[in-house]
C-alpha positions as CSV (number, residue, x, y, z in Angstrom):
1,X,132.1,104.0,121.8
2,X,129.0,105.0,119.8
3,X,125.5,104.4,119.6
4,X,122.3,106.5,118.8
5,X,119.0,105.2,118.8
6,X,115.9,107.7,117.1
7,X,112.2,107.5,116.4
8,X,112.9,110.7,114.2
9,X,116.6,110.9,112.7
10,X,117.3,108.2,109.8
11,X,121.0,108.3,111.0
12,X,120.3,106.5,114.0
13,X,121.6,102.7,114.4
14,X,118.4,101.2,115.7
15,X,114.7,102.9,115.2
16,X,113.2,100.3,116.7
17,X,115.4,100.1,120.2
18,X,113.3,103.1,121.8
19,X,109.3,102.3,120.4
20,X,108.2,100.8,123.7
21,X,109.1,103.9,125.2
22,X,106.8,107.1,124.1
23,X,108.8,109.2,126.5
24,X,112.2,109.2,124.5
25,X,112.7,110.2,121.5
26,X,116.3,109.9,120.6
27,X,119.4,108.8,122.9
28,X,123.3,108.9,122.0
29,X,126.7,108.8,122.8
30,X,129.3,110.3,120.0
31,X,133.3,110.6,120.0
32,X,133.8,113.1,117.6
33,X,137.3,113.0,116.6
34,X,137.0,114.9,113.2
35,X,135.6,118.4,113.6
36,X,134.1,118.0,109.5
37,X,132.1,114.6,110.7
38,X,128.7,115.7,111.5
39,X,127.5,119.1,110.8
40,X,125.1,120.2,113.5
41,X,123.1,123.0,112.2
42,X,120.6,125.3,114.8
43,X,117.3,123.1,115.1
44,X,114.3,122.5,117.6
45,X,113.8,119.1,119.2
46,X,110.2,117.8,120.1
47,X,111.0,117.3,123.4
48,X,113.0,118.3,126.3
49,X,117.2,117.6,125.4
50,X,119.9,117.0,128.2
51,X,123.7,116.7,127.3
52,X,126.5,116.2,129.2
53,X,130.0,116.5,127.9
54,X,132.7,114.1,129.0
55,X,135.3,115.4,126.7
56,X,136.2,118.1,124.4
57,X,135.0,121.7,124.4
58,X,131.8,122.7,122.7
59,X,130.6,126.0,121.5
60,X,127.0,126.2,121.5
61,X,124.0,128.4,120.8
62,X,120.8,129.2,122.3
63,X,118.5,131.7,120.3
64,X,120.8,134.6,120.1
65,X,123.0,133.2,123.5
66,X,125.9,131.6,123.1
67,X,127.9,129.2,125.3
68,X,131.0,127.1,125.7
69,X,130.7,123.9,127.0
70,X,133.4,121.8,128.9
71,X,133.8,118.1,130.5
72,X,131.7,117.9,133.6
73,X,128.8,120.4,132.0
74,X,125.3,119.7,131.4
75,X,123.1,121.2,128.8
76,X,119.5,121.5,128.9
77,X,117.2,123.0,126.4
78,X,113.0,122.8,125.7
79,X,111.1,122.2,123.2
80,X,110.8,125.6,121.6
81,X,114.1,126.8,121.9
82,X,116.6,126.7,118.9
83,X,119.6,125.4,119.7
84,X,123.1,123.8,117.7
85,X,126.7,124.8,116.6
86,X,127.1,128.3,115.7
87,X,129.2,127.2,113.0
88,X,127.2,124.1,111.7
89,X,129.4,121.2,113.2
90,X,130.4,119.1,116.2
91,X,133.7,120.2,118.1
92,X,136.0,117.6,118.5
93,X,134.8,115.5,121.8
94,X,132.6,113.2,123.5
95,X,128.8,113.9,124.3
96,X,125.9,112.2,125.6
97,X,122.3,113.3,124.5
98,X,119.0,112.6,125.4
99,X,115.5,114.1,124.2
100,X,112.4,113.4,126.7
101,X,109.4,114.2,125.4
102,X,106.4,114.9,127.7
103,X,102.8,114.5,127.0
104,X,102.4,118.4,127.5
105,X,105.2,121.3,127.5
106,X,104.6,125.0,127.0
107,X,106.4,128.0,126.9
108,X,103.9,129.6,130.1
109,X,105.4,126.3,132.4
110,X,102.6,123.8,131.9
111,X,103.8,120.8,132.2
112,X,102.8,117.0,132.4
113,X,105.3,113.9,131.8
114,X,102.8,111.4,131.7
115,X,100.6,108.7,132.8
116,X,102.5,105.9,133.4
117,X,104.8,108.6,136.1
118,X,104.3,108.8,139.9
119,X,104.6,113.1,139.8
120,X,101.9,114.5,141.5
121,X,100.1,117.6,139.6
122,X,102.1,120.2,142.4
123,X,105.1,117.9,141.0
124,X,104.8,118.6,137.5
125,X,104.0,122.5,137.7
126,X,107.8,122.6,139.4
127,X,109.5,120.5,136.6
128,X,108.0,123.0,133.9
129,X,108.1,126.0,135.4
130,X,111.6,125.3,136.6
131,X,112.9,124.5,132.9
132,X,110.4,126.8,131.4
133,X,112.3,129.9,133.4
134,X,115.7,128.0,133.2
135,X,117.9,131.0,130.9
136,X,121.0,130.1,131.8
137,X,121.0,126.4,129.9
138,X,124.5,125.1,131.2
139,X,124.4,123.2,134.3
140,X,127.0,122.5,136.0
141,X,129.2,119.8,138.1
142,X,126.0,117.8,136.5
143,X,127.9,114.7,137.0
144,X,124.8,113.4,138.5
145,X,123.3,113.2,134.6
146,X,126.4,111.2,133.5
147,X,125.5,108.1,136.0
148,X,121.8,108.3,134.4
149,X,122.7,108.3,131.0
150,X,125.5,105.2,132.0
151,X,122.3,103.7,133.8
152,X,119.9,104.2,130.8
153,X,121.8,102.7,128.3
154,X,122.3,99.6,130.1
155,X,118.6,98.9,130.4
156,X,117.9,99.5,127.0
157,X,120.2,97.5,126.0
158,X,120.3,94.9,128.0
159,X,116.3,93.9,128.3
160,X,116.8,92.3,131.9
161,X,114.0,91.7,134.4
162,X,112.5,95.0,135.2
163,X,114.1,97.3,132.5
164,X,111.0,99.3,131.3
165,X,110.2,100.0,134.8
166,X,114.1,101.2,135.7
167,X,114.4,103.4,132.5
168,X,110.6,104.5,133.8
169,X,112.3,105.7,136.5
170,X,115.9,106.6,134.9
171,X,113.5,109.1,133.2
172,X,111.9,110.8,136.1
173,X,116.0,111.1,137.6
174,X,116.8,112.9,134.8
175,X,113.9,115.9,135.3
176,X,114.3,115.6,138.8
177,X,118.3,116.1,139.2
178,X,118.2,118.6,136.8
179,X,115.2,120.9,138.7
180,X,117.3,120.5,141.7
181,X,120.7,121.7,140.2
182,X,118.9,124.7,138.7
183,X,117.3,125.4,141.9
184,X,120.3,124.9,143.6
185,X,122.1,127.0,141.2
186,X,119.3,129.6,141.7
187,X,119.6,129.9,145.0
188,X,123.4,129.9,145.3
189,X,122.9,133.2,143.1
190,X,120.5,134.6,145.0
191,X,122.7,134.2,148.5
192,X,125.9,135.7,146.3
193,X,123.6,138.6,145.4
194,X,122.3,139.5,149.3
195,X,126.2,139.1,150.1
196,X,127.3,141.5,147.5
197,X,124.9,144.1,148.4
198,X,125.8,144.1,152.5
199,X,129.4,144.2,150.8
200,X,128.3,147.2,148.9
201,X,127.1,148.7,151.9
202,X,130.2,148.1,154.1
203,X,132.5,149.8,151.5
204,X,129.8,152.8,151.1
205,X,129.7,153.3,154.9
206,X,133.8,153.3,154.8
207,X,134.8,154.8,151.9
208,X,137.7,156.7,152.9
209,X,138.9,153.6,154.6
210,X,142.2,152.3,153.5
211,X,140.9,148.5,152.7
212,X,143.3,146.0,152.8
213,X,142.3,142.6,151.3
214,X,143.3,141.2,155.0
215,X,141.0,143.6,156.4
216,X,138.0,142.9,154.1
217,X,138.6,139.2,154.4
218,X,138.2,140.0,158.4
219,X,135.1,142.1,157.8
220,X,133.5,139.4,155.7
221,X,134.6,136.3,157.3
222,X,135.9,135.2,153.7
223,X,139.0,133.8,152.9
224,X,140.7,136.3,150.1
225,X,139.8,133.7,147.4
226,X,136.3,133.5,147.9
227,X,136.0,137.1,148.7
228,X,138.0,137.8,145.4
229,X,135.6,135.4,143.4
230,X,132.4,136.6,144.7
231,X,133.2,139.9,144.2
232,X,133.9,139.5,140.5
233,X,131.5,137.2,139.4
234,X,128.9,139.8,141.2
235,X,130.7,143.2,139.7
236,X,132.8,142.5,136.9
237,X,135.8,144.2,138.8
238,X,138.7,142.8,141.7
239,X,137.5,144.1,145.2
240,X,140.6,146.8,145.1
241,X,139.0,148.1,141.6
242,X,135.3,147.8,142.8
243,X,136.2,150.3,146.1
244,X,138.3,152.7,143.6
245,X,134.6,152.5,141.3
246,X,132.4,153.3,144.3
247,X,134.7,156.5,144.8
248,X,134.2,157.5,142.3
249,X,131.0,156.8,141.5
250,X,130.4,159.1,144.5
251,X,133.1,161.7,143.2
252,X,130.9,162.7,139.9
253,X,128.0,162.5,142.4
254,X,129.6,165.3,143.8
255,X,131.3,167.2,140.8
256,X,127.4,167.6,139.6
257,X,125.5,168.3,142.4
258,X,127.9,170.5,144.9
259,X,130.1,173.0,144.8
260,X,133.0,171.5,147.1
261,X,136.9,171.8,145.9
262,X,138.5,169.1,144.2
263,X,140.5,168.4,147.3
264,X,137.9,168.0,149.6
265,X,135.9,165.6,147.1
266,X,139.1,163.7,147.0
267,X,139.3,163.2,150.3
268,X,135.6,162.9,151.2
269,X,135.8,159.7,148.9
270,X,138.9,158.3,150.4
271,X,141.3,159.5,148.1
272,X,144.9,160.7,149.0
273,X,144.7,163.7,147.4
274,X,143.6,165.9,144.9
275,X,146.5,164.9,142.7
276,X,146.0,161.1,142.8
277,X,142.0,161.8,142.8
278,X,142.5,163.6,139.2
279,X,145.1,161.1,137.9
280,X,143.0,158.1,139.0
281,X,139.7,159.8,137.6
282,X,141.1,160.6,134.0
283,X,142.6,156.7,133.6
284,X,138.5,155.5,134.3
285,X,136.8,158.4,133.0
286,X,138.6,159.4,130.3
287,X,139.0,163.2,131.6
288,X,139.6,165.3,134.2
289,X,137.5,166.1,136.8
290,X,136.9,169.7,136.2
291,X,136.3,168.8,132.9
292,X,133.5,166.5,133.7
293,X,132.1,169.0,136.1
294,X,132.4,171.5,133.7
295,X,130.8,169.6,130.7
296,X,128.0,168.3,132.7
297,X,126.9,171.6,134.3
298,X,126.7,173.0,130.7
């Protein structure tokens, strides 16, 4: 299946498809199945793009950001933001791709679709702030957008009773499931991030506990997979490495600013003993912990 219908590219099949509609300005579907078939080089669109992928994987760049995109992702980017292949063509793959262009977007968030759409002023200030502050570009599980641009091309296409006034409102979907997966995105990252920190805190308070991943599962009312997840995506490290990090994170706290032993550091930050305290601190560190005492007292 293909089909891609422009006011702007020459390469499109039909020009003349989308002219009753001032709102779109180009809208495709492409199987890619030759990686040299269509370079796509970094470029700006007039308007607002969504993607979705249905096959394939895509790399993709944003400014100086780049991304991998796979089945099941959406991809948003505005007006001003430069965007393509980082390596000037299409990955092998299918894609969907849409460019809505409002009568008013700016960088600051102002924002107005149109007149012809029922968004209320308060309405529109949420769409483009919402996009305007969006940095992360992928959405995903945006299977949502994949039904839309299903729904769309039908209308275009098919000119039945009704179909300016369903793609009308095709086009409003499109801003409105994408605001709500950002802000639902947003918010699940902002619950991860109070989660993490009471989980910093409970390993702080116990630090010379000897967690178990059965005992922080207990403490966190988390099953070990989720715990295990949330506590990389929000540290970079497994929870076992994260509580040997926070040791030692207070160990050089203390090599610095006290005078205790070695032994009574290791055990203060819920080490074994002074042996295994040196042994694990020179495999993260890269030295001893007299030496690091001793070089950063000097």
């Amino acid at each position: 299946m293909h089909f891609f219908y422009s006011k702007t590219d020459p390469d499109a099949s039909e020009s003349e498809i989308l002219k009753e509609f001032s709102v779109i300005n180009d809208f495709g579907f492409e199987e890619y199945k030759d990686i040299r078939q269509k370079p796509l080089r970094l470029h700006y669109n007039e308007g607002i793009e969504f993607c979705y992928v249905t096959k394939g994987r895509y790399e993709w760049v944003v400014g100086d950001k780049n991304y991998l995109l796979f089945p099941g992702n959406g991809f948003v980017t505005c007006p001003w933001q430069q965007h393509g292949s980082p390596r000037d063509v299409v990955d092998l793959g299918e894609i969907y791709w849409i460019v809505i262009k409002p009568e008013l977007f700016m960088e600051d968030g102002s924002f107005y679709l149109g007149d012809w759409s029922r968004f209320s002023s308060a309405e529109n200030k949420l769409i483009g702030s919402t996009l305007s502050k969006n940095s992360k570009h992928i959405i995903q599980k945006a299977q949502a957008l994949k039904i839309l641009f299903e729904g769309l091309r039908h209308e275009i296409e098919n000119e039945k009773f009704g179909y300016f006034q369903r793609v009308s409102n095709l086009v409003e979907e499109f801003l409105i499931s994408t605001v709500r997966i950002i802000q639902s995105k947003e918010n699940r990252i902002e619950e991860n991030k109070n989660w993490f920190n009471k989980f910093d805190d409970l390993i702080n308070a116990n630090i010379t506990k000897k967690w178990t991943l059965c005992d922080l599962s207990q403490m966190t009312d988390l099953g070990i997979t989720t715990l295990t997840h949330l506590v990389k995506e929000c540290s970079g490290y497994t929870p076992a490495n994260y509580i040997i990090y926070l040791r030692l994170e207070k160990a050089k706290k203390q090599l610095i600013n006290t005078s205790m032993s070695l032994t009574n550091i290791a055990l203060d930050c819920g080490f074994y003993s002074s042996q295994h305290f040196s042994s694990t601190f020179s495999r993260w560190i890269g030295m001893t912990p007299s030496k690091y005492r001793r070089d950063r007292i000097n």
